[in-house]
N, C-alpha and C positions, 0 to 999 in steps of 0.2 A: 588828261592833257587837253588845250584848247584846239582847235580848228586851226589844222594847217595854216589858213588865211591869217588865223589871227594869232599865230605865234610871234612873228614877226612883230608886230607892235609890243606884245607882251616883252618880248625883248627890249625895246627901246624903253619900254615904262619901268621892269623892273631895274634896268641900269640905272635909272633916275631912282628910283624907291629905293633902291639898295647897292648904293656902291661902293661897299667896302665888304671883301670875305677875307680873311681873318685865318690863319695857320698859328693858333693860337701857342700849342705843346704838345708836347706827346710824354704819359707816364708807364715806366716798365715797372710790375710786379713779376718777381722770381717766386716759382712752386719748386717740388723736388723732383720736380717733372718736366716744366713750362715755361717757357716765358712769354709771358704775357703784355702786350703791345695796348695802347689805350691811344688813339688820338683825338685833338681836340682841332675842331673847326669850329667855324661861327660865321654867319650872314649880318654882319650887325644890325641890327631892326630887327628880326625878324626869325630867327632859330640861331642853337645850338646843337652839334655833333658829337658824337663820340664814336665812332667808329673802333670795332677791337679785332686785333690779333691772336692767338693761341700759336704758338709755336714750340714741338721738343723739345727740348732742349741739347739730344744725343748724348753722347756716351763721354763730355769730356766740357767740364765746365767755362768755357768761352767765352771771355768778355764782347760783345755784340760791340762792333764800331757803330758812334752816334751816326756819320755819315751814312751807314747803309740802312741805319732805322728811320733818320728824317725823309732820305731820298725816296724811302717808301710812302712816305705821308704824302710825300711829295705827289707820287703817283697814285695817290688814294682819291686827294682831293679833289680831284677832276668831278668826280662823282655829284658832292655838292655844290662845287661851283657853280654848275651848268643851272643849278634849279632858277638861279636869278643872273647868270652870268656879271657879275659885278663886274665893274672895269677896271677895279683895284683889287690886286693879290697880296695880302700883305703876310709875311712872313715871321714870324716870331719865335719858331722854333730852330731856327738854324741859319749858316750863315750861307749866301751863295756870292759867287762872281758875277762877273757882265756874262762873260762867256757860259756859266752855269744857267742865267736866266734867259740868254735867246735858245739854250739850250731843251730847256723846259716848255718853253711857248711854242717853239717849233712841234713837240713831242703834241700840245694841249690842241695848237690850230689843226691840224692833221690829223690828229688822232679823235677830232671832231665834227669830221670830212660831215658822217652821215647823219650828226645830230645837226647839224648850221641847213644842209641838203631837204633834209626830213621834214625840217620843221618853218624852211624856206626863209631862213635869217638872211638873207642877200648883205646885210650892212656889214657883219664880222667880217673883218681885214687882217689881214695876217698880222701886221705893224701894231692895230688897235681896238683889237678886241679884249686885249686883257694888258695893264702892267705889272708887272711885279716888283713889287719894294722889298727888298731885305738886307740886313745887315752885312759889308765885306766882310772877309776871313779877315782873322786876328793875323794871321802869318803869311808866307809865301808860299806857302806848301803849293796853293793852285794856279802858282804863276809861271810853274816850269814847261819847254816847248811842247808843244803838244806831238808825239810822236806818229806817224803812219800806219795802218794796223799791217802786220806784214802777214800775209795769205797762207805762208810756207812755216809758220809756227810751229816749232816740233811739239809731236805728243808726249805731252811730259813736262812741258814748260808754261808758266804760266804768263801773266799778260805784262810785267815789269812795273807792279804794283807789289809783288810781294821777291824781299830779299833771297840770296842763293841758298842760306838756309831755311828756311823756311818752306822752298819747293824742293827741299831734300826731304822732308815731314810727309809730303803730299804724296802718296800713290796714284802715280799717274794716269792709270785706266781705271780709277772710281769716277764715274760720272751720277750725277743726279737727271734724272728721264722726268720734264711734268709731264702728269698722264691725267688727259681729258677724259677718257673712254670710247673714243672713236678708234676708225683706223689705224690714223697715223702716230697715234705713240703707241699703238702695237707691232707698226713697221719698227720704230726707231726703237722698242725693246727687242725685237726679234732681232736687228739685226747687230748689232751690239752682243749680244748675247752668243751668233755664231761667231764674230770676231774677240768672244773670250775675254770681254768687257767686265767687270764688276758693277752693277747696276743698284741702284736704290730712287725708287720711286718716289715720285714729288706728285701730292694732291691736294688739292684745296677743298674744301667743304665735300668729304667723301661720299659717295653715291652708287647703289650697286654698279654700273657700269666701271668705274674708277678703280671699285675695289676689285670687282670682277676679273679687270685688265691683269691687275697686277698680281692675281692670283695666277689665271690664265701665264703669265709669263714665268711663273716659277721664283716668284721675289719671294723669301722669306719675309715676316713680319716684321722682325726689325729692320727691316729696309725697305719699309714703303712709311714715309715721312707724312703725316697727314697734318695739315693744319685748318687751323680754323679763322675765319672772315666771317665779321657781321656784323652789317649796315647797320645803321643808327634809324632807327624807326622813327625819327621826326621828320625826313629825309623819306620815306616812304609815305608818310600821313601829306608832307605837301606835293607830293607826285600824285595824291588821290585828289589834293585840290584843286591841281589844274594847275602847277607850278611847271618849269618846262623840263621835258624830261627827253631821254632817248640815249644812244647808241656811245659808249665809251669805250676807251682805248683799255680793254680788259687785258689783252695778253701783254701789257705794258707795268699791270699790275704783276700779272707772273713771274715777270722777268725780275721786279726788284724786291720778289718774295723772294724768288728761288733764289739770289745769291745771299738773301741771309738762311734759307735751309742748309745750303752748303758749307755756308762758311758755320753752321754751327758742327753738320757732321764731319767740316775738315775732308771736303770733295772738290777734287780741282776744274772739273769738266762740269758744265750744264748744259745740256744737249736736249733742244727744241728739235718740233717736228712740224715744222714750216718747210711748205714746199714753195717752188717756182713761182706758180701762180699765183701765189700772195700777192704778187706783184701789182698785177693786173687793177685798174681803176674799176670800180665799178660805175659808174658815170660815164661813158666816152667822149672824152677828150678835155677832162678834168683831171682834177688829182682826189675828187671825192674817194675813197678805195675805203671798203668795209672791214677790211683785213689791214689797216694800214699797221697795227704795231706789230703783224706779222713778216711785214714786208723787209726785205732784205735792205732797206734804205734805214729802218728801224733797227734791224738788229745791228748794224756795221755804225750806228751812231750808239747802241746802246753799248757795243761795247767798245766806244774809244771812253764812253764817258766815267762807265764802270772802270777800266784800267787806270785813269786818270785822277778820281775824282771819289772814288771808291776804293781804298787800300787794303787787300784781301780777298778779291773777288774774285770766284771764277772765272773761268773761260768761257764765256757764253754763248753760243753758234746753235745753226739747228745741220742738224744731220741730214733731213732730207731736204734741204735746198737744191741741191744739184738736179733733182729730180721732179717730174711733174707726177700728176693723180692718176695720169694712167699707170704710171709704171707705180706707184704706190699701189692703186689698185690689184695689178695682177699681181704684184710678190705679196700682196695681205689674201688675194683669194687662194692662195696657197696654205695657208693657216687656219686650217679649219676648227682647231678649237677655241679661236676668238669670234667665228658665227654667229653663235649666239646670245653672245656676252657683247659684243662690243654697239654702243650706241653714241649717234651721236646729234640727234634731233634738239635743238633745243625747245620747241613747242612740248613736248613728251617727256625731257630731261629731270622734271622731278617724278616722274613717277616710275622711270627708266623701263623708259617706251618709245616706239616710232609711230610719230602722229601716225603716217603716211600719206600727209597731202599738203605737209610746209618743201619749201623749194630744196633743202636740205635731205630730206628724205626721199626726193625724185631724185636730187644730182646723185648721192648715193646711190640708189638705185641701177642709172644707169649706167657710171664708171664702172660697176660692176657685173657689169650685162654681156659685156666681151668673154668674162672669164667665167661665167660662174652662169648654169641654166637655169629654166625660170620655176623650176619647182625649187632650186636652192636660194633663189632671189624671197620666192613667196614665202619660206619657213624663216629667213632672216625677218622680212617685215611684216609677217602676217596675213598680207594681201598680193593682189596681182596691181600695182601702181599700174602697169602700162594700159589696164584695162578699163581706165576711169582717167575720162572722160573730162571732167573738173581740171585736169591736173595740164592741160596742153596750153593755157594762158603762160602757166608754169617754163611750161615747155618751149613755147616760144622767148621768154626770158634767157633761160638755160643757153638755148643754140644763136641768140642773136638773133631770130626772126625780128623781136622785139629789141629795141637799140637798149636799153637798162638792162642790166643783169638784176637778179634778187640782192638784197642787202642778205648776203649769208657768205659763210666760209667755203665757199665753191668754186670749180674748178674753173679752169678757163673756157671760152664759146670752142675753140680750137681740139680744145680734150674731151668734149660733154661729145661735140658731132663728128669725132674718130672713134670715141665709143661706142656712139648710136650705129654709124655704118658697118663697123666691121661685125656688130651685132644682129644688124639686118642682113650681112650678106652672110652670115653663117645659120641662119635661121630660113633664109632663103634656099640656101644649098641643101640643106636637109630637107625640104619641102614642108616647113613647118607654117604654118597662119601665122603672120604679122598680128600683134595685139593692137590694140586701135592708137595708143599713140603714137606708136611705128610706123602703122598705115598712114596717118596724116602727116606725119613726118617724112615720110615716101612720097606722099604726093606733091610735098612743098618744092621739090626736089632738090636740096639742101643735099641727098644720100647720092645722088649723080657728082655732084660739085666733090664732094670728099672722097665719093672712089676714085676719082682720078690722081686728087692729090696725094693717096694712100696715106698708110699709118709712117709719121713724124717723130712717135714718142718712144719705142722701141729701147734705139740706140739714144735716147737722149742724155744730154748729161752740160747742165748750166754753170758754166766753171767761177759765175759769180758766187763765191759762197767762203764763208771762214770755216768750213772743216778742213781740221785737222789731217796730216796728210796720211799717214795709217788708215784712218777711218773714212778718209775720201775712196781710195783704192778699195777699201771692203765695198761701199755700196757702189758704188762702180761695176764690182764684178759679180755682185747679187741680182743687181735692178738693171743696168743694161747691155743684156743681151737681149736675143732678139724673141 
């Protein structure tokens, strides 16, 4: 990649160099196992993509609707867009509306907070940074009112996309769980599993932690779903050349994997494990947010579009919305045989490991410093993080010392510094040594300001959220108590 300074021009040159990217087709080959996804992109001037799929195929031969395989290219292409951002999107494999394409852009601008941010493009407009041309639907099918997502959706029902027979076929408490390997799709299998859920894991390009999870949780093999993604290496050879590259709307691609996992296992429920803070900007007083297709603004858009626009789809929500990372935290530090299995660094991620000194494996670190002592912190990551020294630039990022948060999936400044204090005042009461980034965290005194306001997260419970009302009242009465 070029110089910060000099992305920004690179941007404005290759708009001129190349302005036209291309959604060329997408072709599917059936195995007696797979179905197999092939998509084709293209920069005109300049490369050709193919980006491919691997998918089950499950226990029940299922013709795949074209709409949920396009809509997936859909959200693929972001990938190589960004190398030359062209200013023309052109569509070739499928048809969209007006309302499918602000729908899209909205997903592309947003969901590109930290690559425009990172790489200091000031000129991207929300209006026109990208248009997209594609052909209208042959039919009316997408011209009916768009209806209200209603909050109070009984369990067992699906989103009014699919006929009254049809959700007679579906057994209602099968959900598809994607599992990252971290925490939180060990909360949201755990708790699923005490509320007597039928579960089947959803992973993309599997990796000990992944697989680990899903063992860890007691999933049978035939119910952990693994599929396969992988990038078009022409697309990686111009990222080495200096082409512009950075931070895309990944869990955007999940979301319109997992409704074609489910709709091939014929599962009515996809249950994310996005919490609160997703919310949260990482920027203050922007809409830059690192997390944005985590956000609750994203899921409640992804599923009017999927009910709408997507005929057969799941129910999409994430389970732990209601709740923030503290109370994640302490119901996972209760779980002790995901300890040592669960990871979720991405600096470390292919070799399934924790660096222990990217921002990810401190916030970690600390959310779980309330619940859990430091020789059970130290055999989780290895190391003593608190005791090094390097890690407090980190740490002022983390609590707000510093106005930027990190570009990472981490909690909020509110949750990192209820963690930190009620950690220092238990550590204090025992007459235990403060580790050194405690102590400078003492001194800043930031641990005075937060014991007065005491712990907020406790009883929490964020009633913006689409779970389902069964499974609302479960984590309710798991996660907050006190």
């Amino acid at each position: 990649m070029g110089s910060e300074e000099g992305n920004s021009q690179q941007y404005k040159t290759f708009r001129t160099t190349y302005p036209e990217f291309i959604y060329d087709r997408y072709e599917i080959e059936e195995t007696e196992h797979e179905l197999i996804v092939t998509y084709h992109f293209r920069i005109v001037g300049l490369s050709e993509f193919a980006p491919v799929w691997r998918f089950p195929k499950g226990n029940k031969n299922r013709p795949l609707p074209e709409a949920m395989i396009v809509s997936l290219g859909m959200a693929e292409l972001v990938s190589y867009w960004k190398i030359t951002c062209s200013p023309l999107v052109t569509i070739k494999a499928g048809s969209l509306n007006q309302e499918q394409i602000a729908w899209w852009k909205r997903l592309y601008y947003h969901g590109l907070g930290e690559f425009f941010y990172i790489n200091k493009i000031w000129e991207a407009d929300p209006e026109t940074f990208m248009e997209i041309s594609a052909r209208e639907p042959e039919d009316n099918r997408n011209e009916r009112d768009e209806k209200e997502i209603d909050h109070s959706i009984p369990y067992g029902k699906m989103t009014g996309s699919e006929n009254e027979t049809a959700e007679k076929k579906i057994e209602p408490n099968r959900l598809l769980v994607p599992i990252g390997g971290g925490k939180d799709s060990a909360v949201t299998l755990e708790l699923l599993k005490e509320g007597g859920s039928d579960c089947f894991g959803y992973i993309i390009n599997p990796r000990g932690a992944t697989l680990d999870t899903a063992e860890a949780a007691g999933l049978p093999k035939d119910k952990v779903i693994c599929v396969s993604r992988t990038l078009d290496r022409n697309m990686l050879e111009l990222n080495r050349k200096g082409f512009l590259n950075g931070h895309t709307p990944f869990s955007a691609i999940v979301a319109f994997s997992s409704l074609i996992a489910a709709y091939l296992y014929e599962l009515s429920y996809i249950a994310l494990s996005n919490e609160s803070s997703a919310n949260e900007s990482t920027v203050p007083g922007s809409s830059v947010n690192h997390q944005y297709s985590k956000s609750f603004q994203f899921e409640k858009d992804f599923h009017q579009y999927a009910s709408k626009y997507l005929p057969g789809s799941g129910y999409y929500f994430s389970l732990l919305r209601p709740l923030s990372e503290f109370q994640i935290a302490r119901y996972f530090a209760g779980r002790k045989h995901y300890h040592k299995i669960f990871k979720s660094c991405n600096v470390g991620s292919k070799e399934n490991r924790w660096c222990g000194h990217c921002p990810k494996c401190l916030f970690v670190y600390l959310i779980l410093s309330p619940f859990l002592n430091q020789k059970e912190l130290k055999e989780i990551f290895g190391r003593d993080l608190l005791e090094d020294e390097s890690l407090y630039g980190t740490l002022e990022q983390l609590t707000g010392i510093q106005e930027e948060k990190p570009f990472e999936c981490v909690g909020s400044r509110n949750e990192v510094n209820t963690a930190i204090m009620l950690a220092i005042r238990q550590m204090e009461q025992s007459n235990e040594q403060l580790p050194k980034l405690f102590q400078m965290y003492r001194d800043f005194g930031l641990f005075d300001t937060y014991s007065k306001i005491g712990n907020q997260y406790s009883m929490y419970f964020d009633t913006e959220n689409l779970v389902p009302e069964p499974l609302k009242e479960l984590v309710r009465k798991r996660c907050c108590g006190k």
